[in-house]
C-alpha positions, 0 to 999 in steps of 0.5 A: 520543556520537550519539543514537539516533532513537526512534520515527521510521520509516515506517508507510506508503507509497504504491503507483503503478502505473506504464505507459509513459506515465503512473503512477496511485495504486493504493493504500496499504501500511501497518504495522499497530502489533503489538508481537509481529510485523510486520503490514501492510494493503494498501488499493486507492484508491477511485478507482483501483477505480472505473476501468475500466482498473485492473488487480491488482496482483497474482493475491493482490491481486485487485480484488473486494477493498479491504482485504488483511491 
């Protein structure tokens, strides 16, 4: 009889932004503990704000914002 892992799964990734040449951290995606639903935060690195090549990744991810719920 196998047992099953309790617990174990992941609560966040990281997000790179990837061009041709190069892959910069853009930020983290992380699962917001609610027992009713699936909820997650996504949170642009300071850095990555701070540079003036950085692009949204997304037209809901724009970068005058940090956090998105």
């Amino acid at each position: 009889m196998r047992k099953k892992a309790v617990g174990i799964g992941v609560s966040a990734v990281d997000v790179y932004l990837e061009r041709r040449k190069s892959r910069e951290y853009a930020g983290r995606l992380s699962k917001i503990k609610n027992k009713a639903r699936a909820e997650f935060k996504f949170e642009y690195d300071e850095a990555y704000l701070l540079k003036r090549k950085s692009i949204p990744l997304g037209p809901e991810f724009p970068l005058t914002k940090r956090f998105f719920y």
